[in-house]
N, C-alpha and C positions, 0 to 999 in steps of 0.2 A: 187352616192350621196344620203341622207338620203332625205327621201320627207318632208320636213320641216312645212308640216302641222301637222304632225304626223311623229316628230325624231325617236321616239323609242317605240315600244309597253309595254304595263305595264306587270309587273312580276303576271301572275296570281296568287290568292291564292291555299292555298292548298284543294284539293278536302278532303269530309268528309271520302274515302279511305285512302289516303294521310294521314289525322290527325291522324286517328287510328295507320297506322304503324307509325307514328314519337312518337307519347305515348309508342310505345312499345319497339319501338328502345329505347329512351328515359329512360324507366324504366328498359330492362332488359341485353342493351349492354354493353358492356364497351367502353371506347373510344377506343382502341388496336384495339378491334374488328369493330368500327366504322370506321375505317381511314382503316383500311384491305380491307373492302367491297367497301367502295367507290375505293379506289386504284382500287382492282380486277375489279370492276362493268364498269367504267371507260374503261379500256382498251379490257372489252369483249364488249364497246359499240363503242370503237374504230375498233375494227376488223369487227363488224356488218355493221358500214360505209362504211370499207375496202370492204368485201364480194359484196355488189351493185353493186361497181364501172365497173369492169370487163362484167359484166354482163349487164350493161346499155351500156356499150361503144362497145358491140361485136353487141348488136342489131342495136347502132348508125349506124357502119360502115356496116350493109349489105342495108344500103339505100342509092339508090343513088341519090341528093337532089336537082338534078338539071336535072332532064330528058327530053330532047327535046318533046315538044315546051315549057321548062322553058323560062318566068312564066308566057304562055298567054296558059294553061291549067287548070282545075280543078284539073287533077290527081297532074300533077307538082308540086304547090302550095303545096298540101297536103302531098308530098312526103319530100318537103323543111320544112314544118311545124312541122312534124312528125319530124325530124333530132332534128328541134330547139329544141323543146319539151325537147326530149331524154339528148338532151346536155347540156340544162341548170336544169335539175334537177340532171345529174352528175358532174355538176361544184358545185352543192348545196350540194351532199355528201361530195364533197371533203372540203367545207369551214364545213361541219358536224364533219367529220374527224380532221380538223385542230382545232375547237373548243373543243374537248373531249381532243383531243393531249393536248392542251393548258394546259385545268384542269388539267390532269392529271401531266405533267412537274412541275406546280405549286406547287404541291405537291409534289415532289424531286424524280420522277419518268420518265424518260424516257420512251416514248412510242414506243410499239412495234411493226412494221409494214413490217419488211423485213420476208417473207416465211410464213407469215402469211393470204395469202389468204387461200377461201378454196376451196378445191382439193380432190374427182376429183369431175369435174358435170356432171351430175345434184346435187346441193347441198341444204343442208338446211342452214340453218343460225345459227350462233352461240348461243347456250342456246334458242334457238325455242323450243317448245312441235314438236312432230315430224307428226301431221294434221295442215295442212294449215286450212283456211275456209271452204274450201270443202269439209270436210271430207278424205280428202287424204294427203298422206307426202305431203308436200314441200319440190318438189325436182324443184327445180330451176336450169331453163338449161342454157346453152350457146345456143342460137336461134336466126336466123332471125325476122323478123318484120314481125308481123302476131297478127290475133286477140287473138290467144291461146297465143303466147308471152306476148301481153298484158296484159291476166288476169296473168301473173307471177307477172309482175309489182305488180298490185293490189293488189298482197297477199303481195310483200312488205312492201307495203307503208299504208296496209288495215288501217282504223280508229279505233283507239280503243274507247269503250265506255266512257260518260264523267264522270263515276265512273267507268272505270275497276281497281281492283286492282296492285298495285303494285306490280313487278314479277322481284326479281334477276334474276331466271331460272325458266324452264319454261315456257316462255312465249309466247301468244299469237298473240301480234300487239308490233310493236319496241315500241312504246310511254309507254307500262310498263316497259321497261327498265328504262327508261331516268323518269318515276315517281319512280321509287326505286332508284336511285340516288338523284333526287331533295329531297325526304325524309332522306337520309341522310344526309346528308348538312344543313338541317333545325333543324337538332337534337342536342340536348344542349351540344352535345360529338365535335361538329366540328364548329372550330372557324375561325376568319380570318386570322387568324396567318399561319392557316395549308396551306393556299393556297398563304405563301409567301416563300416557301422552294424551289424554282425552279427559278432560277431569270426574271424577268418580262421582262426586254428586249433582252431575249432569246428566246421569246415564237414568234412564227409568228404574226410578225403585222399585222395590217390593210390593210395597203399599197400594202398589196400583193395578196389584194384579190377584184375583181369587180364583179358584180351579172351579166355580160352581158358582149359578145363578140361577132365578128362578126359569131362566129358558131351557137349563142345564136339565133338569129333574124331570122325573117321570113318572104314575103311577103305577105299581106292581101292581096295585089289585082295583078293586070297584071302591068308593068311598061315597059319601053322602054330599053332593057339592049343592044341593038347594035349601041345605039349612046346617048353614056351618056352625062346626064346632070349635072350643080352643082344639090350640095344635096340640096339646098331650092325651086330649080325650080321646076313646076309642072311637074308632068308623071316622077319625078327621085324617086330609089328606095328607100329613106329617106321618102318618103312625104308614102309610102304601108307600110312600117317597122311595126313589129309588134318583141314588146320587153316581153315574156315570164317572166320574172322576175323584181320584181321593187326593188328600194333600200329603202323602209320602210318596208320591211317583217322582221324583227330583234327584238329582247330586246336589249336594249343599246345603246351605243353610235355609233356602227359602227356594219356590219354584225359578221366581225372577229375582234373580242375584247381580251386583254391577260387580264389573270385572278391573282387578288390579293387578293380576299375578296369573302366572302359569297354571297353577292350579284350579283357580277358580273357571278361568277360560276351558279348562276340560272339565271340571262339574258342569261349565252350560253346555258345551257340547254332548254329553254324555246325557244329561235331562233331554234334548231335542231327538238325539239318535234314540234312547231306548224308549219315550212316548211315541212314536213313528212307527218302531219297528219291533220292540221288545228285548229282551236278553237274547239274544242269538236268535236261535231256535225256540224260545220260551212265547207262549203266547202272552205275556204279562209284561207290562212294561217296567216293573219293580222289584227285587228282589226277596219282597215280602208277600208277593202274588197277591195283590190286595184289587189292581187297577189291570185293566186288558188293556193292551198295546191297540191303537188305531187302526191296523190291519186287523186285528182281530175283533174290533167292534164293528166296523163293516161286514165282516166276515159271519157275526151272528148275524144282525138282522139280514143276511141275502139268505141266511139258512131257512127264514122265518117266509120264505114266497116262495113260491110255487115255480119248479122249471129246477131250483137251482140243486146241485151234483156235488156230493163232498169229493165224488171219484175225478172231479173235473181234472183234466192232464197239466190246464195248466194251472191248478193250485198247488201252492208249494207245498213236499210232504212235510216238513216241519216249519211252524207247528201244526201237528194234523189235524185236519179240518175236522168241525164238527158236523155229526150226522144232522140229519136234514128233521125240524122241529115237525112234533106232533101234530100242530095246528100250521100249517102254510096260509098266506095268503094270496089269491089269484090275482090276475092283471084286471079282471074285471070287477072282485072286490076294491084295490087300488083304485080304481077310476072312481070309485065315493069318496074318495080322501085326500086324491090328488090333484091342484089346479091344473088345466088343460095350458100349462105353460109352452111355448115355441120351441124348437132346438134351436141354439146360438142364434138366438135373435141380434140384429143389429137396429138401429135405432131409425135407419135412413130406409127402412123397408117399411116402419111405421104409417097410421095416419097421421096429417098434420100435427093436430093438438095431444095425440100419444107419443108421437117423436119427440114433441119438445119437453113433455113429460120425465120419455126415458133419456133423454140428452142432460136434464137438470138432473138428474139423479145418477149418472156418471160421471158429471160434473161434481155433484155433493160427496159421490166416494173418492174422486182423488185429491180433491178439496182434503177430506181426514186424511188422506197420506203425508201431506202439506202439514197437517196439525201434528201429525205423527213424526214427521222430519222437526218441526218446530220444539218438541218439549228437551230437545238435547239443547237448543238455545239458551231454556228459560233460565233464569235465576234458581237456585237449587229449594230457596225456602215459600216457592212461588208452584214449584212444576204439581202438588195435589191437587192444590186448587185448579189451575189449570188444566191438568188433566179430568178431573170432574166436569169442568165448565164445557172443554173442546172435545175430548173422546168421549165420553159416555155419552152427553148430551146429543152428539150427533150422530152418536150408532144406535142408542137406546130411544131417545125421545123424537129424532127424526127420520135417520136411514131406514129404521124399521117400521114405523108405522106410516110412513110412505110409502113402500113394499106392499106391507100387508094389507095398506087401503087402496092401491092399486089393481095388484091382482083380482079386484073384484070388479073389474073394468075391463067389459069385452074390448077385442081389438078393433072389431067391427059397429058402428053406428047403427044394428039391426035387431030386430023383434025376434029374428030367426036366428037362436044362437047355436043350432047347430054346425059342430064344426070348426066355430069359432073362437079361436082358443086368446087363454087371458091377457090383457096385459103385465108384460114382467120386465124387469130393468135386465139393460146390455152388459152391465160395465166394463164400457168400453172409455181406453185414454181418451179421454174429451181434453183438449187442452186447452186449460182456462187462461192462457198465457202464461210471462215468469211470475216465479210465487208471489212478488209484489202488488202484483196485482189479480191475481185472483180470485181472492176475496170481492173484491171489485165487480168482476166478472159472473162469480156466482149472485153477488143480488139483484144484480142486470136480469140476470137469467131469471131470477123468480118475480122479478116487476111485471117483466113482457109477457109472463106465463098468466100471472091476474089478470092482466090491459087484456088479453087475445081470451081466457077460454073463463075469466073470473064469473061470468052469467052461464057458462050451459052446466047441465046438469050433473054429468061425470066430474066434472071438476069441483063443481063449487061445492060442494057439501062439505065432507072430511079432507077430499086431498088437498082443499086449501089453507085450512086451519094448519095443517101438518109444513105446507108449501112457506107460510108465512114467518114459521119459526127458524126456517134460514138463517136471516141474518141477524139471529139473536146468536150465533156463533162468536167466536173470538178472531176481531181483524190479526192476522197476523202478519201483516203486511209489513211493519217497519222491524221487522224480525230480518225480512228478506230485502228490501230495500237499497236498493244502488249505494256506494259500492261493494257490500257485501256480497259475495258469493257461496252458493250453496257447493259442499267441501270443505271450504277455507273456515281453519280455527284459528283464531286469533289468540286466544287465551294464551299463548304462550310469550306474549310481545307486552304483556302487564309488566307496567312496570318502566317500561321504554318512552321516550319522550314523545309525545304526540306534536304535529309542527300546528303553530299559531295561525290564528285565521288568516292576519296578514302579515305577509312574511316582509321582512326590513328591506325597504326603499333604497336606503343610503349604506356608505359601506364607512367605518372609518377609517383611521389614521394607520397606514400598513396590513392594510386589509387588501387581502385580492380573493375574486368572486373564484370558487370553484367548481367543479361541475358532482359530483357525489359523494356520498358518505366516506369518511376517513382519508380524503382527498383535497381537504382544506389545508390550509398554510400557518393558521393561526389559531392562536385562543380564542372563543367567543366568537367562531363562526360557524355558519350555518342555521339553516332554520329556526332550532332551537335556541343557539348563539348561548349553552351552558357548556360546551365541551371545554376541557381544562387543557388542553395544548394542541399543535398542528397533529393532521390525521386521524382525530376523533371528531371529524364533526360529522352530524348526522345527514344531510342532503343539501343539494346545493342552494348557493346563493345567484345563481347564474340571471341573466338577464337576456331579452331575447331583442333581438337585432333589430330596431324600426328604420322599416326599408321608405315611408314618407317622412321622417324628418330623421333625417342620417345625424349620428349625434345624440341624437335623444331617446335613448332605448326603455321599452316596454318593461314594466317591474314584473318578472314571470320570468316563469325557468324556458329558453329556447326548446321547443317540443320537435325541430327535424333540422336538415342537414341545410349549415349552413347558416342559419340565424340567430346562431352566437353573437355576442355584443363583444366578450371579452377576449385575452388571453385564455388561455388554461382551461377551455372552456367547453370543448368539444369532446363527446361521449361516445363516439363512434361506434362501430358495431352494426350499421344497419344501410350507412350506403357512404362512398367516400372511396378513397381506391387503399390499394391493399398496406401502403406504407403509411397512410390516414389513422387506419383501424387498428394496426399496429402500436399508433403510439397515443394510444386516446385520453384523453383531457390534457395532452403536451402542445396543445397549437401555442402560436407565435402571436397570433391576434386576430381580432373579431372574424367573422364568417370563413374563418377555416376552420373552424370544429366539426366534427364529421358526425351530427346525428347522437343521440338527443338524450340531454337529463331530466329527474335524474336516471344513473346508470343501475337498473333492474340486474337481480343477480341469472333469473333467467335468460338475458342478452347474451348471443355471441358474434362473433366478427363472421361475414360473410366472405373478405376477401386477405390475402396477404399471409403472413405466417402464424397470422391467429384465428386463422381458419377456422369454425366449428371448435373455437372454444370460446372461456367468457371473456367478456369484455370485461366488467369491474376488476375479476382476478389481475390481467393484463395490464386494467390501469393502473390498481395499486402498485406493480412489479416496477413501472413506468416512475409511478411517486416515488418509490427508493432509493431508484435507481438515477435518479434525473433531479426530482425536484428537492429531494432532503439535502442531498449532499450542499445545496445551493442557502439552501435552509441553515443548515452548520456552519454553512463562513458567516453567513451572520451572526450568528447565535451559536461558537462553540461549545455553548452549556448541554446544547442538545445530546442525547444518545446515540450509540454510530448509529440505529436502525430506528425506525419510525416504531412508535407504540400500536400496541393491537387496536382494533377498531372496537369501540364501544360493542359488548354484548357479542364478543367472537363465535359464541356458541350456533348463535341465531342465526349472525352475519359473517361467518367466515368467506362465503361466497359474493359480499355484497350484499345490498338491501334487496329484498325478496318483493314480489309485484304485492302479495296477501299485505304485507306491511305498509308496504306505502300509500296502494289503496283502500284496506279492508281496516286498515287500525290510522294511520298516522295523523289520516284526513288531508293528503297529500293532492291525493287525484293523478290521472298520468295517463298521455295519452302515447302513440310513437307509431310515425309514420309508417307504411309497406303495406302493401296490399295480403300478402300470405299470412297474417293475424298470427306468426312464429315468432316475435320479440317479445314475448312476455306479457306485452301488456296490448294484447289485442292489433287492431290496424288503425288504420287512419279514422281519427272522429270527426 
């Protein structure tokens, strides 16, 4: 819940860096180019949230958080504390993560998250300068818990200055990212409109996000845990609770907010920037000092070991470091609490049946990236549930306890475990092929994992019970399913006529087939056959040329150059000579059409004076110009100029490839080997 002394933190203003770049945005962008960068910026800020996650949760899981005498120890406590830490600044990526997602959906972009970590580690971070603070790459590992893993953390999360520059790429501390964002969004090019192209209750709710779970908590003190008590009694673990995250650390109304407007879009960006990094210089990430900024909770527990130096040169002086805690703990206490996990393990350095182990289980995390890209899909009165069933269930009741029954599996088949250090998952892009099949592919993977290792002993106990609950996940395979593509929103084409399964055989009485949308000659033509006069019909009626019995043509639209049946018929744009492509759907009759319906708004002419532009634009200029005025001597009732084309807004360029194949059930396929026509290459 929001701490209701303080709902929501205010939207800061813009720093005197900030100004500059939005003056210059301002004066010397275009908006094309405005709405480009925030898109791109946007989903390289999404990947950058992505990148942490793996990385936080591998060092999560080689502590183990509850070591006897949990929790009437120093170390113990510490060991449980450290977890919590860990956990609740990677549950704050991930609502980081869901908030850029947000934006950026808003904006009529799907975001991309499936095979998009990065690979291999030690890694840098996406669009990073390639020296940390240190003067050295950042190269960010896959690492146990340790004060060196610490300082990774801290070059994460490091604070940026409270004037550093704005930094698309480049950059130095993540918070230039997310100030080159917030500067464009402020700029006169981007309005609220632009962030209502993604529909609002498709975006992840609120509902589905809390600052604190029981992985989240931690004990201050010693409590009685072999003869519990209610939680309000004294000495019960409720009354020691120590909660690492508050719920007024936010802009807005809630931590995870869906975005419709300018405003809102800089409340999420402001909640990501000051959880990461703080109020400038402030160690706190709220204005009510209630919650420690990320940097600064790594920043205690490295204080809490032994080695570590508030005077260190390269910690930042604000905010100033905390002196080094009364009780430290050593590298050698650590080794009681910490699994003996690999650095950047890969999965192919494995043995056999732990390869295939940690291959399924980087399989099952980008599998959840998959579900995660899936719930902007869902139905809006559908996405709880589903989120319950797909994310919880496979981060809480399998990714985790897979992990955690793992790590207790030497690497090695031997009596003699010195030395040999645990099994622990890669995650690495495993790719389960496209999202359609995926799902597919993940249960494959866990059949052949029972068939091969179901009888020996490391496996069959717990990691199979855990292995089994796989495919009790959510298929989301007809989410992704041909010819949908992942990007493509369709939601905007509701409402538009979808063409019939089988499209009309026959033509009738002063009817002439044509080759694309708004390029008919009559009423009631075209797939649909509802448009109310010449040049609204929806796609063509064309027929394709049969080259074994001449005369008697194939019901389908002609798909390349030359196997037009009719006049009027050829769509040019992809092969045909330059005075062909010039004049496209104007042939004279059958197999001179030059290449293929229907006419994609992405199409352009390859040769002649319409060079490198579109074809549809070209043809309709062609229909005005040629075919209406022919139209008029028939029918002086007509208007001088041809009517707009059904739904201008959508189709001013022609029908778009997402329409034709992702909504209308059209299909389309179009000759060339360079897969640059729109609609892919030859099938």
């Amino acid at each position: 819940m929001t701490d209701s002394r303080n709902p929501s933190d205010p939207v800061r203003p813009l720093s005197p860096a900030e100004r500059k770049l939005v003056e210059q945005i301002d004066r010397t962008w275009t908006r094309d180019r405005a709405l480009t960068e925030l898109k791109t910026h946007l989903q390289i800020a999404i990947e950058v949230e992505l990148a942490t996650i793996p990385i936080y949760l591998y060092t999560y899981y080689s502590i183990n958080r509850t070591p006897a005498p949990f929790p009437d120890s120093e170390l113990s406590r510490f060991a449980d504390q450290a977890g919590a830490v860990i956990m609740s600044v990677a549950v704050e990526e991930m609502l980081h993560m869901s908030l850029s997602s947000n934006t950026l959906f808003s904006l009529g972009v799907l975001p991309q998250l499936y095979l998009r970590s990065p690979a291999p580690y030690p890694t840098n971070l996406p669009g990073h300068q390639k020296l940390g603070p240190d003067a050295k790459p950042l190269a960010l590992p896959l690492a146990k818990f340790s004060l060196a893993q610490l300082w990774h953390f801290l070059e994460i999360e490091y604070p940026a200055e409270v004037d550093a520059p704005p930094e698309g790429g480049n950059w130095e501390t993540i918070g230039q990212i997310y100030s080159y964002v917030r500067c464009i969004i402020s700029s006169k090019h981007i309005t609220d409109a632009d962030f209502r192209q993604g529909e609002k209750l498709r975006q992840i709710q609120s509902t589905n996000y809390s600052p604190n779970n029981i992985d989240t908590v931690f004990p201050g003190g010693s409590f009685d845990k072999t003869c519990p008590v209610p939680a309000s009694a004294a000495g019960s673990a409720a009354t020691v609770a120590v909660y690492p995250s508050r719920g007024d650390s936010h802009a807005g109304r809630a931590e995870l907010i869906t975005i419709d407007s300018r405003k809102n879009a800089l409340q999420a960006i402001q909640t990501i920037d000051a959880q990461g990094e703080g109020f400038g210089p402030s160690k706190f990430d709220d204005p009510s000092r209630q919650e420690a900024s990320h940097y600064w909770k790594f920043l205690s527990l490295q204080s809490q070991l032994a080695g570590y130096d508030p005077k260190h040169e390269n910690l930042p002086k604000r905010p100033k470091p905390p002196a080094a805690a009364a009780r430290q703990f050593t590298p050698e206490e650590l080794a009681g609490v910490v699994f003996d996990f690999p650095d950047n393990p890969v999965a192919s350095s494995y043995p056999a049946g732990r390869r295939d182990l940690a291959n399924l289980v980087s399989g099952l995390y980008q599998y959840m990236l998959i579900l995660t890209e899936t719930i902007f899909l869902q139905e809006p009165a559908q996405q709880k549930l589903y989120f319950n069933q797909a994310l919880h269930r496979s981060m809480i009741w399998i990714l985790d306890k897979i992990i955690r029954t793992m790590r207790g599996v030497f690497l090695q088949q031997t009596s003699d475990v010195t030395g040999n250090p645990r099994l622990a998952p890669t995650f690495e892009n495993l790719d389960l092929g496209p999202r359609d099949q995926a799902f597919a592919t993940l249960v494959a993977m866990c059949t052949e994992l029972d068939a091969r290792y179901g009888s020996e002993s490391w496996y069959s106990a717990d990691l199979k019970g855990y292995v089994d609950m796989v495919p009790s996940l959510p298929d989301v395979s007809a989410f992704w399913a041909a010819p949908a593509q992942p990007g493509c929103d369709v939601s905007k084409y509701k409402g538009v006529p979808k063409f019939p399964a089988n499209p009309p055989a026959t033509i009738g009485d002063g009817e002439a087939r044509h080759a694309c949308m708004g390029l008919n000659h009559c009423a009631g033509q075209g797939r649909t056959r509802d448009n109310d006069c010449a040049g609204q019909g929806y796609c063509s009626t064309a027929l394709e040329y049969n080259y074994a019995n001449l005369g008697s043509p194939n019901v389908s639209d002609h798909t390349c150059h030359v196997k037009n049946d009719c006049a009027g018929q050829g769509g040019c744009g992809l092969y045909g000579t330059g005075e062909e492509q010039n004049a496209p759907a104007h042939n004279q009759c059958a197999t001179l059409g030059s290449c293929a319906t229907p006419i994609n708004a992405e199409r352009f002419s390859t040769d002649g004076p319409n060079r490198g532009k579109g074809v549809w634009v070209r043809a309709r200029e062609v229909f005005a110009e040629k075919t209406w005025p022919s139209l008029r001597k028939k029918n002086p009732k007509l208007p001088a100029k041809p009517p707009k084309v059904p739904y201008p807004k959508l189709f001013q360029y022609g029908p778009t490839i997402e329409w034709i194949q992702d909504y209308s059930g059209e299909g389309m396929t179009a000759c060339g080997s360079s897969g640059m026509s729109g609609a892919g290459s030859c099938a």
